[in-house]
VOGU-3710 file (C-alpha; in Angstrom, 3 decimals, decimal comma):
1> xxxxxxxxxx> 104,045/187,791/64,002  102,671/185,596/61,858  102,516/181,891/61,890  103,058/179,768/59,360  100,816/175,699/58,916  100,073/173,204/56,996  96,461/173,667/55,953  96,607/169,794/57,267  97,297/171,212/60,423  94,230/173,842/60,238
11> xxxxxxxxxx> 91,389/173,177/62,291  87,712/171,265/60,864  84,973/173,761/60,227  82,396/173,040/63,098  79,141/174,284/60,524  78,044/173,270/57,339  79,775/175,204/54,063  77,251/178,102/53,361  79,006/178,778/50,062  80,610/182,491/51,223
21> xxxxxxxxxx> 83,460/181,244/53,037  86,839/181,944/51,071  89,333/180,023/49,975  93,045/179,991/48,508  93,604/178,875/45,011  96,220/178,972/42,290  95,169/180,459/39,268  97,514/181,510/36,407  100,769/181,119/38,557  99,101/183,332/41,171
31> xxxxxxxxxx> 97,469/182,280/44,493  93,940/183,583/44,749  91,307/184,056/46,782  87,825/182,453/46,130  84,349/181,372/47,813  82,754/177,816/47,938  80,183/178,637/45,572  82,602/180,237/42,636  84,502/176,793/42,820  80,952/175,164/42,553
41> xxxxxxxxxx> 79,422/177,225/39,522  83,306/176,946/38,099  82,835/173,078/38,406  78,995/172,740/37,142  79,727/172,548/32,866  82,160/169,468/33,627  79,877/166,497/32,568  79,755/164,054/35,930  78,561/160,383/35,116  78,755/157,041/36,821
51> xxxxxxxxxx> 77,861/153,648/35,796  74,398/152,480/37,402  75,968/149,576/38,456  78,239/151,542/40,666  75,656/153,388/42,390  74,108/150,825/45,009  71,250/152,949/46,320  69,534/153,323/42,736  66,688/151,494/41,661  65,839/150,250/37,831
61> xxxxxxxxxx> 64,175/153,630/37,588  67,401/155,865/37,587  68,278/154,236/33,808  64,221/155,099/32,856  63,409/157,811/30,433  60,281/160,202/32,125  58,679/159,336/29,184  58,113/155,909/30,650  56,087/157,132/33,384  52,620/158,183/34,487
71> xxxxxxxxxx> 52,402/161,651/35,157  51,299/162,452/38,694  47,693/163,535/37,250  47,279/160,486/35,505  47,953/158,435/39,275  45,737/160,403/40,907  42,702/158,721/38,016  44,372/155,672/38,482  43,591/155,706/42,028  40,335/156,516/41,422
81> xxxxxxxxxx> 39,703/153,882/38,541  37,346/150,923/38,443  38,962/147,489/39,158  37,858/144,045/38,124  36,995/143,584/41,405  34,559/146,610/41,377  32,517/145,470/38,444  30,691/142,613/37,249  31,712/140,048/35,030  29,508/140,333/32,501
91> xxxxxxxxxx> 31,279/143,957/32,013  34,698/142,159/30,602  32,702/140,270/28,423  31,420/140,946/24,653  27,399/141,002/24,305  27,562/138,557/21,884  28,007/136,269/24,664  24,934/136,901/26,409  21,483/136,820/25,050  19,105/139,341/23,717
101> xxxxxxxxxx> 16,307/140,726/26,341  13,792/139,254/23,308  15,144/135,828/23,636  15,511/136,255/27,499  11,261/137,139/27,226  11,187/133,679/25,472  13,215/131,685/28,019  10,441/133,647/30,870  7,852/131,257/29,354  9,397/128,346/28,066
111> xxxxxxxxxx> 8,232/124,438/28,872  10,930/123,003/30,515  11,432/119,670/30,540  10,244/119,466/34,313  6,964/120,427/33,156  5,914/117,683/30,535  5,855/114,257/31,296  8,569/111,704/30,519  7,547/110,648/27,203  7,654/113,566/25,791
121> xxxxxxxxxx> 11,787/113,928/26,355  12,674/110,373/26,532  10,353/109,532/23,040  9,554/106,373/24,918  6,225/105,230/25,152  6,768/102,960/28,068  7,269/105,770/30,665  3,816/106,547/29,768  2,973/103,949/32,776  0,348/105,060/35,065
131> xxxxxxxxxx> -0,359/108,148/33,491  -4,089/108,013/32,045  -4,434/108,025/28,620  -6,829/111,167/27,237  -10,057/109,560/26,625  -9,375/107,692/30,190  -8,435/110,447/31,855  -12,514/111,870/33,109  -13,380/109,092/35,866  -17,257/110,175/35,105
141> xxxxxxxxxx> -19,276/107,671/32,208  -20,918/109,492/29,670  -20,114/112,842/31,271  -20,511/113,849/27,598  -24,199/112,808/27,678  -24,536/110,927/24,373  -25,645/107,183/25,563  -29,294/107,005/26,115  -31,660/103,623/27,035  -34,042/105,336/28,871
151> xxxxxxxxxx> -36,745/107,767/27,426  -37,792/110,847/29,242  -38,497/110,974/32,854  -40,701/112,831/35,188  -39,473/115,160/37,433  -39,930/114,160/41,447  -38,559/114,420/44,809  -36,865/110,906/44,215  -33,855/110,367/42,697  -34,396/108,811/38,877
161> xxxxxxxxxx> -32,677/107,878/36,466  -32,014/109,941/33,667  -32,551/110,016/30,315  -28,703/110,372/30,210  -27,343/107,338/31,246  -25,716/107,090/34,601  -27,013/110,370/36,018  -29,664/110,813/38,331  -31,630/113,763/38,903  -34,322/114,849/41,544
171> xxxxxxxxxx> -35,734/117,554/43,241  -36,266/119,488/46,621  -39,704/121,438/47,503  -43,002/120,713/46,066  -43,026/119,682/42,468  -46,135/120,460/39,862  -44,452/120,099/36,509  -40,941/119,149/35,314  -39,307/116,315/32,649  -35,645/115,296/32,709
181> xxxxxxxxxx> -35,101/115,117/29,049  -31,720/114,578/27,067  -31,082/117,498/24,883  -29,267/116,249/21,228  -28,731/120,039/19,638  -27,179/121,839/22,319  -23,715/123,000/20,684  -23,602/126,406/21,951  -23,072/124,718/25,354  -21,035/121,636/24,958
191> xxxxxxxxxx> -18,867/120,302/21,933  -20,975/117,009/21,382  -24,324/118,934/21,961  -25,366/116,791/23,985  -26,776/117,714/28,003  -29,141/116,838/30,035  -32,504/118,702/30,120  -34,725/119,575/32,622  -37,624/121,144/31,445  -40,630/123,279/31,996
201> xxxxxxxxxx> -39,895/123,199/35,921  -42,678/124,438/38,425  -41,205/124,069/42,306  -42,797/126,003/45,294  -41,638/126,085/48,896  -37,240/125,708/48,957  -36,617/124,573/45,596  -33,635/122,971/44,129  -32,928/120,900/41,253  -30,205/118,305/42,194
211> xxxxxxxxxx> -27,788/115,684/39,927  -25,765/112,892/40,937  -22,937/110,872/39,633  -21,106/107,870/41,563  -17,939/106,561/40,297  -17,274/102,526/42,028  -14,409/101,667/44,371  -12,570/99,994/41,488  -12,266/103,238/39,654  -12,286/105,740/43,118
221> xxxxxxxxxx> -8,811/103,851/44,134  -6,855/105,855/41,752  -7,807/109,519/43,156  -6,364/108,006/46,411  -4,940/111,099/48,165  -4,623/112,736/45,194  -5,743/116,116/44,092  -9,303/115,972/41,996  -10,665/118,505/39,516  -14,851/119,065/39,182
231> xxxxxxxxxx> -15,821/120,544/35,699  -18,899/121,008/33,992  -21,127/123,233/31,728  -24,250/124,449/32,557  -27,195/126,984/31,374  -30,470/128,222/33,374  -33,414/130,848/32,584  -34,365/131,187/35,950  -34,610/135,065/35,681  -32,081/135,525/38,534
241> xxxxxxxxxx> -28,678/134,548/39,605  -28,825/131,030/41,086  -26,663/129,301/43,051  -24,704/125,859/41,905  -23,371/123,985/44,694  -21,127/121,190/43,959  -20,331/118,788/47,022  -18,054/115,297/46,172  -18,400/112,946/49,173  -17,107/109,877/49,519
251> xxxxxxxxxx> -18,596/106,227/50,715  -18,134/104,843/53,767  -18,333/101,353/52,827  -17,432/99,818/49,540  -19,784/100,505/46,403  -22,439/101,331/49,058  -23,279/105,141/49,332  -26,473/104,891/52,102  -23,505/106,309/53,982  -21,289/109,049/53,090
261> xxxxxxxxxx> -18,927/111,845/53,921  -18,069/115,194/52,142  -14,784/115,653/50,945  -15,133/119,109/49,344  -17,968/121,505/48,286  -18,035/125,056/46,449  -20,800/127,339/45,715  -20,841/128,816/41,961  -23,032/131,962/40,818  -24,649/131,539/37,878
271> xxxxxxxxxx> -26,066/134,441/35,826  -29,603/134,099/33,867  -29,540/132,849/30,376  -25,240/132,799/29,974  -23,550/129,163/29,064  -21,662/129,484/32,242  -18,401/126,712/33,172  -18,747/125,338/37,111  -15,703/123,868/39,006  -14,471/122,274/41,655
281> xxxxxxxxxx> -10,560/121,803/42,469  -9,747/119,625/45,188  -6,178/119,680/47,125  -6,581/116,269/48,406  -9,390/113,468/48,151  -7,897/111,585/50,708  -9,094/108,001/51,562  -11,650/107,816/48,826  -10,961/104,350/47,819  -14,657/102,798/48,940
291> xxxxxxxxxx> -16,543/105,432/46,069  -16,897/108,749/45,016  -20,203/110,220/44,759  -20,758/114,205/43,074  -24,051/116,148/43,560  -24,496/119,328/41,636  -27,196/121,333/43,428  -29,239/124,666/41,996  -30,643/126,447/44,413  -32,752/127,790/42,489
301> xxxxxxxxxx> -36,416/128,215/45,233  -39,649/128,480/43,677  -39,508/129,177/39,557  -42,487/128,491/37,531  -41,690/126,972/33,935  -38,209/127,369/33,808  -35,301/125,039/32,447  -31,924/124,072/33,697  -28,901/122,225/31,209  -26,404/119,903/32,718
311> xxxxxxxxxx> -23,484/119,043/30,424  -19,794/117,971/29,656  -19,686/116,684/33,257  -15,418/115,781/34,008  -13,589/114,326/37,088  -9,838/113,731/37,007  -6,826/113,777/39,107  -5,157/117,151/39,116  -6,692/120,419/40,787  -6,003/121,892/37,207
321> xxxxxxxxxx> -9,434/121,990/34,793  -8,420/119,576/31,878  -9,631/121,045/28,343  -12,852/118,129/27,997  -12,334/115,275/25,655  -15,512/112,862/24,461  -14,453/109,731/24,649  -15,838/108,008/21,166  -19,252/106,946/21,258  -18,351/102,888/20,805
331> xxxxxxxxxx> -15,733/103,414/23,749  -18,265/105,098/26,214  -21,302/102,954/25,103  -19,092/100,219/26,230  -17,964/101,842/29,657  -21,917/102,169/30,282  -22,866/98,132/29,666  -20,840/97,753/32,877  -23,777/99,029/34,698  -26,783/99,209/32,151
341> xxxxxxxxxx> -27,188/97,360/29,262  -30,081/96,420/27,298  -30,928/92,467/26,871  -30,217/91,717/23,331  -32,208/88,028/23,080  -34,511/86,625/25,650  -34,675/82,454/25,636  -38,199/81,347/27,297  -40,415/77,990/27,259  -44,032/78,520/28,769
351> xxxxxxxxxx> -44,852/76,665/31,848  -48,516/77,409/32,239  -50,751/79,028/29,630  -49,964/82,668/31,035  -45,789/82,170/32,158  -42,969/81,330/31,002  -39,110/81,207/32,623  -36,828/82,858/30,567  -32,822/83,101/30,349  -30,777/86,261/28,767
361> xxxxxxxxxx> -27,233/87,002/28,826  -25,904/90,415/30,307  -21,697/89,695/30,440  -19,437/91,431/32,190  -21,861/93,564/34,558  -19,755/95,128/37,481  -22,565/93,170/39,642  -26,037/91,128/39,226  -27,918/93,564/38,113  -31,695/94,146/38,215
371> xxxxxxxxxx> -34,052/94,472/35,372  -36,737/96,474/34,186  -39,005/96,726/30,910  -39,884/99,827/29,415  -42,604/98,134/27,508  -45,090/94,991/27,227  -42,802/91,979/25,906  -43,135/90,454/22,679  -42,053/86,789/22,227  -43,034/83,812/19,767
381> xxxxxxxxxx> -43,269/80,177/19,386  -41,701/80,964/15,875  -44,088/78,736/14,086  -47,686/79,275/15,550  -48,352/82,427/17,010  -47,094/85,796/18,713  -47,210/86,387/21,994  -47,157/90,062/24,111  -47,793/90,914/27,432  -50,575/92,574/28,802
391> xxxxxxxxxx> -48,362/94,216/31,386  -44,781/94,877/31,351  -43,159/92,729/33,977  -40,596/90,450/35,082  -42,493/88,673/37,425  -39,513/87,138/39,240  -35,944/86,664/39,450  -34,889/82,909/40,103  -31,250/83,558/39,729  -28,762/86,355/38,181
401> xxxxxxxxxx> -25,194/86,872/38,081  -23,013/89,622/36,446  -23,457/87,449/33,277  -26,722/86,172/33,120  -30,107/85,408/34,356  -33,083/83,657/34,575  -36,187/84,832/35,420  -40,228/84,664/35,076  -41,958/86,681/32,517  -45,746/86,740/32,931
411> xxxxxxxxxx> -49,348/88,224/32,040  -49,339/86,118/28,866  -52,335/84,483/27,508  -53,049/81,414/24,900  -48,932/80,062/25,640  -48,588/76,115/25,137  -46,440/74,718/27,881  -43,519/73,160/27,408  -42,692/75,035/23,865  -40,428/77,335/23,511
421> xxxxxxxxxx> -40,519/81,286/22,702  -38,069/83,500/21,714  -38,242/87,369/21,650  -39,996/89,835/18,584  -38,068/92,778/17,895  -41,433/94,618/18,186  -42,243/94,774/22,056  -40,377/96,354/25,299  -36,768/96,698/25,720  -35,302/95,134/28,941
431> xxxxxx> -32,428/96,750/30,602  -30,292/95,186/33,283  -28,293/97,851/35,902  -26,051/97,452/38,225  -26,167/101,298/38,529  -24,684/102,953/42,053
//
């Protein structure tokens, strides 16, 4: 018996449609049979479309053409790719921005402003305050050797004074032979030519040839815990390497260098017959404010007839070597009169037949100095008769400042007393020093 429903009233499926099951239909005024998947396929030409609006799940994508998308292969590189992050900045940048590596060679060795001093940025020749001007710059006086009042001079074991002014120059061991000349022609070891000379040297025993230089409190104060630089040119035909030593001491008491303490010494090597450059740089001088003394030693033992040049002799602040600058002859000939000038006019009235007391002007000495004569004096009454000594002499000193002096010249014969003399240009020279 069959029973007839309401598909209403059929039961739910309890599985998921697997597209076989069967199902009634109407079809040209006939009831048919037919599975899920015939009514799909029937169904799948009929064009389905919705408005994106409409659909709420579907993101800005769904209305996209593929064509605006990466492809999967070209994700997978971007994943992969270099970021900003990853690289530097200089790689987002043109190379005209940067420099060449020429011009970046260039910058490697450029002054900077750092480097030169303040005039030479600002263009104002007031910030060249305390900075020494070139020709003042080398503390040493006629380190250049070209002022001369003294002729030649024996070599001995006790300092004296060269021929060079300012310098003096002794020696260790036994001596037999040896002058300390000033050499005029010697341009193949300094600029000016000028050195000093000494000359035809015999020493036995530990021989050494030794110069000196002192340099007063007033101009010491400046290198005042500063750094110092030693530089000079020298020349030997000692047949052997010989050694230079160059010490720089200090005074312990103003001006007065009886005591003294090193501050820095250096031993040089010197080859045989070779213009040769010695140095000395010094971090710090320290207190050095009572005097600055420098000794150049050659250790040269026993030589037989051999010479030794000294020259271009420099001593500034800075433990760089400064290229050497001569300081013009008028300039350094007037740095010297501070401690040795020659007495231009001597002023005398006889006061016995064989004396006569004398005054002479000397201004601006850094002290009253002593004098000495290099030769007999010449003086006359200007109207009677010439006068020279029989031995050069001041006899006595009755009073000198840095300025002037008056003294007792004597070993005259034939004066009238009570006239007065003045000096001929034809006898000795006097010098007054106030030499270290």
């Amino acid at each position: 018996m069959t029973t007839t429903k309401k598909i209403s009233e059929l039961p739910s499926v309890v599985t998921p449609l697997a597209g076989d099951e069967i199902m009634p239909i109407v079809q040209d005024n006939a009831t048919r049979r037919a599975t899920v998947d015939e009514i799909r396929a029937g169904l799948a030409d009929e064009v389905h479309t919705h408005t994106l609006s409409d659909i709420a799940d579907a993101g800005t994508a769904a209305g996209a053409d593929i064509g605006d998308f990466a492809t999967a292969a070209q994700g997978a590189l971007a994943d992969t790719a270099l970021q900003p992050d990853d690289v530097g900045s200089a790689a987002l940048n043109e190379t005209a921005d940067f420099a060449t590596a020429a011009q970046g060679a260039l910058a490697d060795s450029a002054v900077q402003p750092g480097d030169l001093a303040t005039v030479a940025t600002s263009g104002d020749y007031g910030d060249l305050n305390d900075i020494p001007l070139a020709g003042l710059a080398n503390a040493i006086i006629n380190g250049c050797g070209r002022i001369s009042h003294r002729g030649d001079q024996d070599l001995t074991t006790s300092w004296g004074k060269a021929p060079v002014d300012l310098l003096s120059v002794k020696a260790e061991g036994t001596v037999s032979a040896g002058t300390v000349k000033r050499m005029t022609s010697a341009f193949s070891l300094t600029e000016t030519g000028h050195a000093t000379f000494v000359e035809n040297v015999t020493l036995t025993g530990s021989g050494a040839i030794l110069f000196r230089r002192r340099i007063e409190a007033k101009d010491a104060w400046k290198f005042y815990n500063q750094p110092a630089h030693y530089s000079a040119r020298v020349y030997h035909d000692h047949g052997a390497n010989v050694d230079f030593i160059i010490t720089v001491r200090k005074a312990d008491t103003a001006d007065d260098f009886a005591s003294t303490t090193d501050i820095a010494t250096d031993t040089i090597s010197i080859a045989n017959d070779a213009n040769a450059d010695i140095d000395l740089a010094i971090a710090d001088m320290g207190d050095c404010r009572n005097g600055i003394e420098i000794e150049v030693k050659v250790d040269c033992g026993a030589i037989t007839s051999k010479d030794t040049f000294l020259g271009q002799e420099q001593f500034s602040i800075g433990t760089a070597k400064r290229p050497f600058l001569a300081r013009p002859p008028a300039l350094e000939e007037a740095l010297v009169h501070r401690y040795l000038r020659p007495i231009g006019a001597i002023l005398g009235v006889a006061n016995s037949g064989s004396n006569m007391q004398a005054v002479f002007s000397h201004p601006g000495m850094r002290a009253a100095p002593t004098y000495e004569v290099d030769a007999p004096i010449a003086m006359t009454d200007g109207y009677t008769a010439d006068f020279t000594q029989s031995t050069a002499s001041i006899t006595s000193i009755h009073e000198n400042t840095p300025h002037h002096g008056r003294v007792d010249i004597a070993y005259f014969s034939g004066l009238t007393s009570g006239r007065f003399h003045i000096q001929r240009g034809a006898g000795g020279l006097i010098l007054a020093s106030a030499e270290l």
